[in-house]
N, CA, C and O of each residue as an XYZ file, in Angstrom:
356
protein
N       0.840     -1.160      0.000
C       0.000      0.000      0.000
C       0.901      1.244      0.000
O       2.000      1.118      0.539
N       0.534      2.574     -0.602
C       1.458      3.489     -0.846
C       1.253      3.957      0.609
O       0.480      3.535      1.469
N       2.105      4.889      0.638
C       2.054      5.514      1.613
C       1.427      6.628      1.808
O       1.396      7.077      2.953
N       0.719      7.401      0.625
C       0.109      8.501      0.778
C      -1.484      7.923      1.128
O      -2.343      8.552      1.746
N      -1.599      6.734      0.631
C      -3.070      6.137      1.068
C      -3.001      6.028      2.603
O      -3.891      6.624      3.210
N      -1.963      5.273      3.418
C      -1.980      5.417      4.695
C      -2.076      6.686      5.797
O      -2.429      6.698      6.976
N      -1.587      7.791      4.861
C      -1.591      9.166      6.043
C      -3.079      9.301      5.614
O      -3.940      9.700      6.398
N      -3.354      8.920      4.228
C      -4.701      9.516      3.900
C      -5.919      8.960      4.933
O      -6.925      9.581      5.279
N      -5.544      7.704      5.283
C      -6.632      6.945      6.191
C      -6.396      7.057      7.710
O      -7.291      7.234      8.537
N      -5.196      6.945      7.953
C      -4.877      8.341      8.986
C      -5.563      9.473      9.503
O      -5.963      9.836     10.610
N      -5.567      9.832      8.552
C      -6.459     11.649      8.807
C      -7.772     11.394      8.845
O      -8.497     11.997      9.636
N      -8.163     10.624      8.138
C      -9.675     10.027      8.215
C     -10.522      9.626      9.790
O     -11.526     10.028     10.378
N      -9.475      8.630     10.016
C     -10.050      8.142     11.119
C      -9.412      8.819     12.437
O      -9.656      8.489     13.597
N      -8.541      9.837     12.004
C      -8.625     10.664     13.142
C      -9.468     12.141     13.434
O      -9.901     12.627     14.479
N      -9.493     12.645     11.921
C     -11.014     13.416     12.264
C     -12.651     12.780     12.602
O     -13.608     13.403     13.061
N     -12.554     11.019     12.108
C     -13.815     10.649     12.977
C     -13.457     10.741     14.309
O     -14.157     11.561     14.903
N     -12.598     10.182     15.016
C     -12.294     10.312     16.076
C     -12.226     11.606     16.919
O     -12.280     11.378     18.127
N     -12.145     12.620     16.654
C     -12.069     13.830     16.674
C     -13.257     14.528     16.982
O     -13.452     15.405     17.824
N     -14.414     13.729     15.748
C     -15.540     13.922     15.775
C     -16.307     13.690     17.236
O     -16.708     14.539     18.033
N     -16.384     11.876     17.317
C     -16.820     11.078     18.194
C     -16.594     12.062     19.686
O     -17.613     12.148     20.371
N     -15.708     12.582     20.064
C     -15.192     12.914     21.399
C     -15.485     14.224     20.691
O     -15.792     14.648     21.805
N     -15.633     15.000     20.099
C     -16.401     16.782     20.461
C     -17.783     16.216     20.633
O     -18.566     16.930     21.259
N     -18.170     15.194     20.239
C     -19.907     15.442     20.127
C     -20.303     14.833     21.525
O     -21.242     15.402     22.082
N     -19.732     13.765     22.177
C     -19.849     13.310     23.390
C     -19.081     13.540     24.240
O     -18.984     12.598     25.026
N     -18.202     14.732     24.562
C     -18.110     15.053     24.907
C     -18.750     16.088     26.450
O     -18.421     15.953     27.628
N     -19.799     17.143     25.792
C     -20.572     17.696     26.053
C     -21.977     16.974     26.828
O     -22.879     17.532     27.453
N     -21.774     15.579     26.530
C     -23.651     14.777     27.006
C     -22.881     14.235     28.087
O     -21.836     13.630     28.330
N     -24.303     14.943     28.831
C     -23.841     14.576     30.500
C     -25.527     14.138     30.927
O     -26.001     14.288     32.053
N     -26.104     13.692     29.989
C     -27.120     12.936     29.930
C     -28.330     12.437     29.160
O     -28.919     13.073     28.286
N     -28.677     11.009     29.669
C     -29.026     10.329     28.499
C     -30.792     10.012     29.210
O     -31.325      9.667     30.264
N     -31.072     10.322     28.107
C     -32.888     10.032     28.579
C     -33.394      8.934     27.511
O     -32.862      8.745     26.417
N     -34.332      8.356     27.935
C     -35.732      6.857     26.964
C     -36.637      8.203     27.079
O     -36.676      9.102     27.919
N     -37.330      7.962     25.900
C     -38.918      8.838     25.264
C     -39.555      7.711     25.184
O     -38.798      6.755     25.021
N     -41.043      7.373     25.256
C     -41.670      6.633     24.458
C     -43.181      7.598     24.286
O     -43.828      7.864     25.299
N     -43.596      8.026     23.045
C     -44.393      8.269     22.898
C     -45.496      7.765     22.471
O     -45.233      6.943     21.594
N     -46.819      7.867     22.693
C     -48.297      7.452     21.894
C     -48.541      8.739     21.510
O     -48.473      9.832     22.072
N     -48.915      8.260     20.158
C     -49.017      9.251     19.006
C     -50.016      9.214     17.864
O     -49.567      9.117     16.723
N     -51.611      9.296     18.098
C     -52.660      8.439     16.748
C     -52.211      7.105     17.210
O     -51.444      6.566     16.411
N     -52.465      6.454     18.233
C     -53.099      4.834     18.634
C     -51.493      4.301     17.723
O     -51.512      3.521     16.771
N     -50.312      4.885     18.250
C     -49.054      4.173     17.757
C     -48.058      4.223     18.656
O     -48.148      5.292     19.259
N     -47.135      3.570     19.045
C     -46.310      4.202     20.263
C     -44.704      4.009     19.758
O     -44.524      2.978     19.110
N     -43.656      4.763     19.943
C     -42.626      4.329     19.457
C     -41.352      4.912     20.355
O     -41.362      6.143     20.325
N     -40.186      4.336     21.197
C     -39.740      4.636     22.208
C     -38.136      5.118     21.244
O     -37.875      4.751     20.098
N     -37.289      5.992     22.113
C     -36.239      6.069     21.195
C     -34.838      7.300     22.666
O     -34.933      8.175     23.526
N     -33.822      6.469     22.005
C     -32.687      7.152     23.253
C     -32.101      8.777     22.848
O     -32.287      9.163     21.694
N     -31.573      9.463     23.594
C     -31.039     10.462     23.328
C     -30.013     11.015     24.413
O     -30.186     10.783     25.609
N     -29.008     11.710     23.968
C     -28.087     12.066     25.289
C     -27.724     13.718     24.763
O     -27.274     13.959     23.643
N     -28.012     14.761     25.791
C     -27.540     15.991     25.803
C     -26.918     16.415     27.147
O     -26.958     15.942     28.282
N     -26.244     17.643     26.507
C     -25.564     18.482     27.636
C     -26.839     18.748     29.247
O     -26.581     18.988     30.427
N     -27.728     18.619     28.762
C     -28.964     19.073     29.921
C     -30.130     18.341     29.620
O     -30.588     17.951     28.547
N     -30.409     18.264     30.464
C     -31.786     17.092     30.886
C     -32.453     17.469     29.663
O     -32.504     16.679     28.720
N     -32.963     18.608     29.611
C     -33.944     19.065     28.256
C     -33.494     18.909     27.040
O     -34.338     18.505     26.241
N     -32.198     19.140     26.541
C     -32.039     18.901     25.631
C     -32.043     17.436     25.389
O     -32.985     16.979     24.740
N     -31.225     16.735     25.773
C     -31.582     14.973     25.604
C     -33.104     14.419     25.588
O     -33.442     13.593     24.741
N     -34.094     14.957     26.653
C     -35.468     14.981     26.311
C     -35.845     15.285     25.344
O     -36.264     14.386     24.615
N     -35.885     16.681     24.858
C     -35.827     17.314     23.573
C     -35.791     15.933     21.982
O     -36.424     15.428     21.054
N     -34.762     15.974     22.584
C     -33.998     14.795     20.894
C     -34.059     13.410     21.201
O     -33.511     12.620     20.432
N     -34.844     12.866     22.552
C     -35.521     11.497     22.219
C     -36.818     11.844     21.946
O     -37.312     10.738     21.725
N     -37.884     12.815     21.787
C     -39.124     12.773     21.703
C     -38.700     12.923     20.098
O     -39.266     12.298     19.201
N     -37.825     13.671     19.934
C     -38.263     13.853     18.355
C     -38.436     12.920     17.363
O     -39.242     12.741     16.450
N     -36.779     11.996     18.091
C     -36.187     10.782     17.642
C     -37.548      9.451     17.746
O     -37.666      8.364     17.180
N     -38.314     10.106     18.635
C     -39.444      8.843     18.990
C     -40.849      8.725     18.072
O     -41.575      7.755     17.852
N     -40.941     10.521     17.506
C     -42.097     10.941     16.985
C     -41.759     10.430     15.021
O     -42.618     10.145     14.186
N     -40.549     10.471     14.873
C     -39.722     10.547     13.625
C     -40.642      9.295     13.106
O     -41.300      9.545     12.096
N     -40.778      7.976     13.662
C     -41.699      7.020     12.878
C     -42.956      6.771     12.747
O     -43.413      5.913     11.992
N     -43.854      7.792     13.757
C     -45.122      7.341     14.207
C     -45.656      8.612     13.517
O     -46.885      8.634     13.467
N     -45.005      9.725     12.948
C     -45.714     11.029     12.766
C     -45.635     11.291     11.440
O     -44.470     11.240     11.043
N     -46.374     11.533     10.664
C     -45.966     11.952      9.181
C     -46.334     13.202      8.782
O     -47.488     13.579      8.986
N     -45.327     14.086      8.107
C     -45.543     15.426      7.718
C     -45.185     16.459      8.882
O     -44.982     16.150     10.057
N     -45.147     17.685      8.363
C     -44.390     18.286      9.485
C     -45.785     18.982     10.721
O     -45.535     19.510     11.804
N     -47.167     18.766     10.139
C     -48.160     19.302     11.398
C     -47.476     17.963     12.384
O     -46.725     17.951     13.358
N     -48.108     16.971     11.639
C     -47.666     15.716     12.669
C     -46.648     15.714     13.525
O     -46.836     15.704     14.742
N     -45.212     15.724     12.861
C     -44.434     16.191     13.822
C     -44.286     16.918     15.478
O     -43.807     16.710     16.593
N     -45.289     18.153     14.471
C     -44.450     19.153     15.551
C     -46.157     18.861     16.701
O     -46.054     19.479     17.760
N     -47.136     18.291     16.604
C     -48.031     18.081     17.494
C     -47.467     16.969     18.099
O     -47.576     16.790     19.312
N     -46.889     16.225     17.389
C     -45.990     15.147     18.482
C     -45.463     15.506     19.416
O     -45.796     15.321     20.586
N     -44.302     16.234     18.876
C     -43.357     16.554     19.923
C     -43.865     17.332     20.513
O     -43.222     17.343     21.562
N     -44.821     18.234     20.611
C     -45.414     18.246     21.695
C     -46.705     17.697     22.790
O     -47.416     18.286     23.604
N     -46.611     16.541     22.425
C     -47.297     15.730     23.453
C     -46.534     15.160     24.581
O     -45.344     14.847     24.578
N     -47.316     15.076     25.468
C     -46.646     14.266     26.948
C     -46.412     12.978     26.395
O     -47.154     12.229     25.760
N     -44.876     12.840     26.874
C     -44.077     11.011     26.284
C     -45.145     10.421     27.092
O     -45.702     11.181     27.885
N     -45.589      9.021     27.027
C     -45.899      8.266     28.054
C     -44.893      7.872     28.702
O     -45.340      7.454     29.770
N     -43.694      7.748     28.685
C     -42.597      7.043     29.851
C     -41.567      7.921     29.408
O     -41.248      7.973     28.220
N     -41.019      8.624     30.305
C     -39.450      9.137     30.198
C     -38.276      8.703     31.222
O     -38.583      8.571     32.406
N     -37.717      8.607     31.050
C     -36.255      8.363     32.079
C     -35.413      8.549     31.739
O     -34.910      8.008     30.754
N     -34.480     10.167     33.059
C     -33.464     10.277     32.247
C     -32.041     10.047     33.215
O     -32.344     10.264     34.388
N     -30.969      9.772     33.107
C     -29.770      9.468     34.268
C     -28.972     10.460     33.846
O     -29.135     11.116     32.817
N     -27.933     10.598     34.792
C     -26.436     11.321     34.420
C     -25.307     10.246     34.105
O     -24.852      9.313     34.767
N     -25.000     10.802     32.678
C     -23.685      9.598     32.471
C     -22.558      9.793     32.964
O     -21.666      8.958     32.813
């Protein structure tokens, strides 16, 4: 293998890496959504810097299969999850 392919894959998997640790970095917690949504229910994980935000992005993440179109959506996400739980990682 040349060697310019190796720095090349190099750099690759060290800006994923790079990636991986800025983005989780910051989540200092991880919450379960499960929502009922139109007689459908669909549960889904999320981890943010603050309780709300990780809440935030499992309801959305939960509404994403059960909701179609963007009214749907956004009346989803704002409905009460039926089950939430969230910890500190």
């Amino acid at each position: 293998m040349k060697r310019s392919t190796l720095y090349t894959i190099a750099a690759v998997l060290a800006v994923a890496a790079l990636f991986f640790v800025m983005t989780t970095a910051r989540a200092k917690v991880q919450c379960r959504v499960c929502v009922e949504f139109h007689d459908r229910t669909n549960c889904a994980a999320a981890v943010g810097a603050t309780e709300q935000a990780a809440r935030e992005g499992a309801q959305t993440t939960a509404c994403g299969p059960i909701a179609s179109g963007m009214d749907e959506q956004i009346a989803c996400g704002r409905s009460q999850p039926a089950v939430m739980q969230c910890q500190s990682r």
